[in-house]
C-alpha positions in Angstrom: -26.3 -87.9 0.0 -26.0 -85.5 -3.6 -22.7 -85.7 -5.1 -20.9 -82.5 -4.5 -21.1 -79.6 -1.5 -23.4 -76.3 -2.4 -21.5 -73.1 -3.1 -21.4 -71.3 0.3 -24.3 -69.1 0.9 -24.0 -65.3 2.1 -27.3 -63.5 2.6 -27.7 -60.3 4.5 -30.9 -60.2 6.3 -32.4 -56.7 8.0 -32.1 -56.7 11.9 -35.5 -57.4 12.7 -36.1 -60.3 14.1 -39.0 -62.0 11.5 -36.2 -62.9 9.5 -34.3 -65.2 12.0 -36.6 -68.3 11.5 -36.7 -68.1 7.5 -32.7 -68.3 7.9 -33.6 -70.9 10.3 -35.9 -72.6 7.8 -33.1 -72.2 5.0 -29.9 -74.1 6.4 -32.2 -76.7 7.6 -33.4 -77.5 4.4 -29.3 -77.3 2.9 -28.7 -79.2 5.3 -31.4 -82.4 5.3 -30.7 -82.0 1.2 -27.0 -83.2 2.0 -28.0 -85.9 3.9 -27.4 -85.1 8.1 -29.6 -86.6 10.4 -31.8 -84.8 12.6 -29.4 -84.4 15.6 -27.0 -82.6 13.6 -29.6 -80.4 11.3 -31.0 -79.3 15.7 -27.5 -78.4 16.6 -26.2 -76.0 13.2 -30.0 -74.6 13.4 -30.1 -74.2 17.0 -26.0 -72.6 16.3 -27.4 -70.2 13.6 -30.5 -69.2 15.2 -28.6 -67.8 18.5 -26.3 -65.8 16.9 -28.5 -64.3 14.4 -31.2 -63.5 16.8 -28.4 -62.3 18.8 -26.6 -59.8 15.9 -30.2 -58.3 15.9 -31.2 -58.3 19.6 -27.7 -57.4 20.8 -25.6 -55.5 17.8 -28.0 -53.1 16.3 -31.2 -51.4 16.7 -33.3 -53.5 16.1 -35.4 -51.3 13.6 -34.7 -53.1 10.4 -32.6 -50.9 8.7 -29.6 -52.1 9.2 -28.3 -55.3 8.0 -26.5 -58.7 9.4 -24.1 -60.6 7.1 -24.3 -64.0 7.3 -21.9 -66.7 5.6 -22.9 -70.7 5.6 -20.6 -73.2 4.4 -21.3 -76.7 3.7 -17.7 -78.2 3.8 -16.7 -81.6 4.1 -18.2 -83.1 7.5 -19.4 -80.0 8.5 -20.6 -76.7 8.4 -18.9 -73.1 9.1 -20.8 -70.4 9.8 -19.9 -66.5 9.9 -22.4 -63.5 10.7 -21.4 -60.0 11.3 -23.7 -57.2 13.0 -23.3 -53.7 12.0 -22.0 -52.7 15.5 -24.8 -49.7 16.4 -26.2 -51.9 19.7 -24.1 -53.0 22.8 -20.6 -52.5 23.0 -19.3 -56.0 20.9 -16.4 -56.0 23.8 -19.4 -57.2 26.4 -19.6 -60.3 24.2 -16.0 -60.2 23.7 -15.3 -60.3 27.5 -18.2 -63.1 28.4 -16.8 -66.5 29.5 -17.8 -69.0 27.7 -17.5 -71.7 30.0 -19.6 -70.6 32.8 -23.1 -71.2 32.3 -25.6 -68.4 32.8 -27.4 -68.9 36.7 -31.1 -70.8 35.9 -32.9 -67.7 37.2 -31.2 -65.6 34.9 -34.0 -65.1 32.0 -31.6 -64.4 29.1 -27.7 -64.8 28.2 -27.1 -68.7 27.3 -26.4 -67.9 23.7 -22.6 -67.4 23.8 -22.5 -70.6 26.2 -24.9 -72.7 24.1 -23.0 -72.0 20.9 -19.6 -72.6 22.0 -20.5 -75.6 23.5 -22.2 -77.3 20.1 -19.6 -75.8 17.9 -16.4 -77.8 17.4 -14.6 -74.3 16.7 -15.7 -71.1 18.2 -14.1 -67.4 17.6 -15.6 -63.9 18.1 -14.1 -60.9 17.2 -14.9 -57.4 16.1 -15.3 -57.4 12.2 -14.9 -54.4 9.6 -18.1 -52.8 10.6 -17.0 -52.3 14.4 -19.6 -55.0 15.6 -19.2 -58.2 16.3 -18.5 -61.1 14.5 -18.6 -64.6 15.3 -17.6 -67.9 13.6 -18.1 -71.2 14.1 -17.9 -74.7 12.9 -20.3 -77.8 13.6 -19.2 -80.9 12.6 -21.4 -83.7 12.2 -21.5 -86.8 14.0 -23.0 -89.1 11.6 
């Protein structure tokens, strides 16, 4: 493992949804460079990919002129994560309002996000951020 933690990394992507697996393809790499094993690097990617595809699917239009902020930190035995959508899709209070702890029925097609991130997340907040959309935090620890 490098000496040292990478300064946190805040991109803003365009809500289109080509730009969810190079921010995919981005953390993974931080994160095998640090040193976490595979299981770990599959849950934060897995973590980061639903609620980036989900700022752009669910808390804009879609049309790639708007932006999502996102916010990775490589911290001591973990890594926090913050993204923000500019608030012009659904009404943030839907996800607000969701309950985490009740899984989505299987013939439902769509709506496991929420319930897949909070349950590989150690620490799991949502709120409505500056913009008036959503914005969601979270924290994977890592287990090796």
């Amino acid at each position: 493992m490098p000496d040292g933690l990478p300064a946190p990394l805040e991109i803003q992507i365009p809500t289109n949804l080509e730009f969810v697996r190079p921010v995919r393809k981005m953390l993974e790499g931080l994160l095998y460079a640090q040193g976490w094993e595979e299981d770990d690097v599959d849950d934060a990617s897995l973590i980061v990919t639903e609620i980036v595809q989900n700022a752009v699917e669910h808390g804009s239009r879609g049309d790639g002129k708007e932006w999502v902020r996102i916010a990775l930190s490589v911290e001591p035995g973990g890594l926090g994560m913050e993204v923000e959508d500019p608030g012009s899709g659904e009404d943030p209070q839907i996800a607000l309002d969701r309950d985490l702890e009740k899984p989505v029925p299987m013939d439902e097609p769509r709506g496991r996000g929420l319930f897949l991130i909070n349950r590989l997340a150690q620490e799991f907040e949502r709120s409505i951020g500056a913009s008036g959309g959503l914005n969601l935090k979270a924290r994977k620890e890592i287990a090796s």
